[in-house]
N, C-alpha and C positions, 0 to 999 in steps of 0.2 A: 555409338557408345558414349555415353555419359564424359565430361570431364571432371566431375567429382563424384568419387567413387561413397557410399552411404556409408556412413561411422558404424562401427559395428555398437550393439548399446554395450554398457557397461555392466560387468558381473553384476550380478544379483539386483540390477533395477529392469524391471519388464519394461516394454517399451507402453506409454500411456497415450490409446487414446483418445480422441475430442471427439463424437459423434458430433452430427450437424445442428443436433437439435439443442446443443448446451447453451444456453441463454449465457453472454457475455453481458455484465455491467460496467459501467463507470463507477466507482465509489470513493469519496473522501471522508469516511467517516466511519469508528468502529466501536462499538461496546465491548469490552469484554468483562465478562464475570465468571464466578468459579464456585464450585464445589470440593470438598476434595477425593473425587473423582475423575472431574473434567472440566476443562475451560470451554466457557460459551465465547462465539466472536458472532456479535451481530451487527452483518456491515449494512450502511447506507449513505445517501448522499444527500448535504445539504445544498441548497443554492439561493442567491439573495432572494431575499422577499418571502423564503418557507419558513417559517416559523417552527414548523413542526415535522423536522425529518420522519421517517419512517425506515424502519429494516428491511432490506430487500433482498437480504441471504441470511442463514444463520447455520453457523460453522460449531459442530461439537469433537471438542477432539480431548483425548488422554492427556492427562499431563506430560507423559514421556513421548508423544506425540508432537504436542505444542512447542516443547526442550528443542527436539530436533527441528521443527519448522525454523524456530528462532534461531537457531545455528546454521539454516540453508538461505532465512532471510538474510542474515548481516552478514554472511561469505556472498551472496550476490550485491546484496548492498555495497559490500569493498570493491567486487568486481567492476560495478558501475562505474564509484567513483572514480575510480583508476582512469578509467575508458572513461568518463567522462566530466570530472572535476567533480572538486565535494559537495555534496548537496546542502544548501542554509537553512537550518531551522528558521524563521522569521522572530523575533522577540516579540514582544506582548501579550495583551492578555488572554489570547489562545490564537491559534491558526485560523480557524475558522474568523474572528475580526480581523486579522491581518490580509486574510483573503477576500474577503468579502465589504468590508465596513469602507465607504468612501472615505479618502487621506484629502484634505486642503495641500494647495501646491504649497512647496516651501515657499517659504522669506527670498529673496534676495539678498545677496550681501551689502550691509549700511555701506553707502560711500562716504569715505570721511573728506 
């Protein structure tokens, strides 16, 4: 017998799930644009030296759809940081240079 016993799911969410054949990606990188209908998410990943990402999913979802995504995103987002410290936006002129664009090592400090 088991020593953890399976969570029973939660009212009203079926349980989801992942056939073997679902292609998982990597991705830092999203477009989104909209109608007013629906918002497009077209995700892809850039990496040094590509010039020219490419889209390698694209997501169409409801407005009222995308509302709730974004209310499941930042309550997991919260849950992360908790469990895990706050995440740093990087400053400049986008994520993508902060990740990517080689830094010169700092200065030293002048000895006076």
């Amino acid at each position: 017998m088991s020593s953890n016993p399976a969570k029973p799911p939660q009212p009203g969410v079926p349980p989801l799930e992942i056939p073997d054949h679902v292609i998982v990606e990597y991705v830092n990188l999203v477009r989104i644009s909209h109608s007013p209908s629906e918002l497009v998410f077209d995700f892809g990943r850039i990496l040094p030296g590509n010039t020219a990402p490419r889209a390698t999913s694209r997501i169409i979802m409801s407005p009222l759809g995308a509302k709730l995504f974004l209310r499941a995103l930042a309550d997991n987002l919260a849950k992360y940081e908790s469990a895990f410290g706050e995440i740093i936006i990087p400053g400049g002129v986008s994520l993508a240079d902060q990740l990517f664009r080689p830094h010169p090592p700092s200065e030293p400090p002048a000895k006076e």
